[in-house]
C-alpha positions in Angstrom: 81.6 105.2 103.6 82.2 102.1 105.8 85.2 100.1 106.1 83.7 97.4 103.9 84.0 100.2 101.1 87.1 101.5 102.5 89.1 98.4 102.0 87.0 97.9 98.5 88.3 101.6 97.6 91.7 100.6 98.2 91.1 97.2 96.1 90.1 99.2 93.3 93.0 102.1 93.5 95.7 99.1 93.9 94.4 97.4 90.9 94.0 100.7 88.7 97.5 101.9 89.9 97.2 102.7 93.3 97.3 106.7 91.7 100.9 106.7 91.2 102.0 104.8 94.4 99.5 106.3 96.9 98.3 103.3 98.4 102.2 102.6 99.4 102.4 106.2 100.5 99.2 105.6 102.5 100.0 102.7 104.3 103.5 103.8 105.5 101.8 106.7 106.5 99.3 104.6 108.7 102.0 102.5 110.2 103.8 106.1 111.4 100.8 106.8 112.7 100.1 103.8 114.7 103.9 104.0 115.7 103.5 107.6 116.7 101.8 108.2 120.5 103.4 106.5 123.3 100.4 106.1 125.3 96.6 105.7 125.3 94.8 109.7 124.7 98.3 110.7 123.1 97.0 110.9 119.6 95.3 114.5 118.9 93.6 115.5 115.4 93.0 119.2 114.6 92.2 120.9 111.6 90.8 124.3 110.2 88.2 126.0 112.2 85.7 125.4 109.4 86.6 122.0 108.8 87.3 119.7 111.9 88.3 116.2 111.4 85.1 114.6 113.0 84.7 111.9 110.6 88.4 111.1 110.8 88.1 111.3 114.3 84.5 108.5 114.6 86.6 106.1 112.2 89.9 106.1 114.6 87.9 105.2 117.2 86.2 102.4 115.4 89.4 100.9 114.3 91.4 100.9 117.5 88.2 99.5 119.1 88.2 96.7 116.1 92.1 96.4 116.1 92.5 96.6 119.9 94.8 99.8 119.5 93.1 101.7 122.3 96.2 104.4 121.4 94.7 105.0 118.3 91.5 106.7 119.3 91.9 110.0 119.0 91.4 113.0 121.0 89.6 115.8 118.7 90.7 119.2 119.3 88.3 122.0 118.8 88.4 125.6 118.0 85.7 126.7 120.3 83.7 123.4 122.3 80.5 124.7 123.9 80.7 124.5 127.6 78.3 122.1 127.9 79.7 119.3 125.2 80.0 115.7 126.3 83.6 115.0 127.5 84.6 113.8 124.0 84.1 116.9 122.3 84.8 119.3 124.9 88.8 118.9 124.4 89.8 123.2 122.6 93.1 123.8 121.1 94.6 124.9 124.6 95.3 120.8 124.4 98.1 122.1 122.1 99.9 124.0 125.0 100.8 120.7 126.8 101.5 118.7 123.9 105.1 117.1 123.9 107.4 113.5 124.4 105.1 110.6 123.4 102.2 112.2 121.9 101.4 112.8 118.4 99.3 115.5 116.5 97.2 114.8 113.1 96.2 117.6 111.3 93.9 117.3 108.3 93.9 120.0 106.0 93.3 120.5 102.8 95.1 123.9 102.4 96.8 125.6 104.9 95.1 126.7 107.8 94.8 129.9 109.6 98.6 131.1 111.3 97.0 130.4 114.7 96.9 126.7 114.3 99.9 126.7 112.6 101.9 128.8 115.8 100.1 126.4 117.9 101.8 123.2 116.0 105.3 124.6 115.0 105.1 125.0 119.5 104.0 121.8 119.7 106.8 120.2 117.4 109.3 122.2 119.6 108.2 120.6 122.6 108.8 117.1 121.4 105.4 116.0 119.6 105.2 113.7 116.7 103.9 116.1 113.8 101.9 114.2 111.3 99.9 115.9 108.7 97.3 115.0 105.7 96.7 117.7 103.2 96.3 118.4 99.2 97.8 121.5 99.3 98.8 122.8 102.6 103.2 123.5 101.7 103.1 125.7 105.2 101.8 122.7 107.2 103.7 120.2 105.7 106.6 121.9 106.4 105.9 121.4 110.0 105.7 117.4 109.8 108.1 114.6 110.4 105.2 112.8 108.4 103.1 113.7 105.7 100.8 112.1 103.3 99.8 114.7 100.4 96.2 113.8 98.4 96.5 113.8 94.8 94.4 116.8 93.5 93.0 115.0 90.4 89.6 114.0 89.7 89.0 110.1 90.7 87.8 107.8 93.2 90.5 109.5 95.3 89.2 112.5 97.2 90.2 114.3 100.0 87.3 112.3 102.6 87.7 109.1 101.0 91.6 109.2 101.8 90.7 110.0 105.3 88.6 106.5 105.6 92.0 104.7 103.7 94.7 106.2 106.2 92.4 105.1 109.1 91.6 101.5 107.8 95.9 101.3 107.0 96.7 102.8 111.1 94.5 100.0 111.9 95.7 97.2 110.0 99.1 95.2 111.4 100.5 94.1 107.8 100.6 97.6 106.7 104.1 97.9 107.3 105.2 94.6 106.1 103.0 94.6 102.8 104.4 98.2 102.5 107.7 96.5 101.9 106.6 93.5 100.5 105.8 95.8 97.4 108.8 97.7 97.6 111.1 95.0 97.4 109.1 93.3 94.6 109.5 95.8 92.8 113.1 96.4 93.6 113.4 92.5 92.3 111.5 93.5 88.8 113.3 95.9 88.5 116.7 94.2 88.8 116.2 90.8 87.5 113.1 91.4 85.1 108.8 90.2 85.6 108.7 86.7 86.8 107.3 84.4 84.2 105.2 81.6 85.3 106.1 77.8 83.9 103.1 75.5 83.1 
């Protein structure tokens, strides 16, 4: 999937419901990411041994190159990186042991991984990190986050990978935040003073 059917995804989900207000969930969730390192290589992604984050990881980079947020790209950490891999998959989960003030960790997860990562993260967090997670049904993990964004574990257009490409195109996109509140207070308005009715 593309970004062209990324932000066609999205379309369809916000037409069809947005699966009970994930598309708002999604895009606040970008903007904490955006928000979250300090400094250009301060964004790190891990996940479970048997399931890194590389295709989370190739779509960062793609954004912040087409958004010009070069503190989006992340750095992936690996569980064990070959000594001879290029520089950009060479970073292991030793990266962890420094992690603190200004930096940010994503983990993607779909359940919780193994208590080794999730040592390594609760040390992080204590240290001063910005913990941000994505799951579907990882309770341990998320209790670790100042930010989370849970996957609806329903069948649908929304799956586990396909939210992945939606959270990066939404860290990438400056109105996220405002159009996140755009909706909220529209509906707040409904809400209070009924639909608006258009006059011809």
């Amino acid at each position: 999937m593309d970004r062209v059917q990324a932000a066609a995804l999205r379309d369809l989900l916000e037409a069809t419901g947005g699966r009970s207000g994930w598309i708002d969930a999604s895009d606040e969730f970008g903007f904490a990411l955006r928000r979250a390192p300090r400094r250009v290589g301060g964004l790190l992604l891990a996940g479970p041994e048997d399931d890194e984050p590389w295709h989370l990881a190739a779509h960062l980079t793609d954004e912040s190159q087409w958004a010009d947020l070069p503190q989006l790209a992340p750095v992936l950490l690996r569980h064990n990186p070959p000594p001879d891999a290029p520089p950009h998959l060479a970073a292991g989960l030793q990266r962890l042991d420094s992690a603190g003030r200004g930096e940010a960790l994503l983990v993607v997860a779909q359940q919780d991984p193994a208590d080794a990562l999730l040592e390594r993260v609760d040390d992080a967090r204590h240290r001063g990190a910005r913990i941000l997670t994505l799951d579907q049904s990882a309770a341990q993990l998320r209790g670790l986050a100042h930010e989370t964004l849970t996957v609806p574990d329903e069948p649908g257009p929304l799956t586990f990978d396909s939210a992945q490409h939606l959270v990066s195109l939404a860290a990438a996109s400056r109105d996220t935040a405002a159009g996140g509140l755009r909706t909220r207070l529209g509906r707040w308005i409904e809400a209070v003073s009924g639909p608006r009715v258009e006059r011809w």
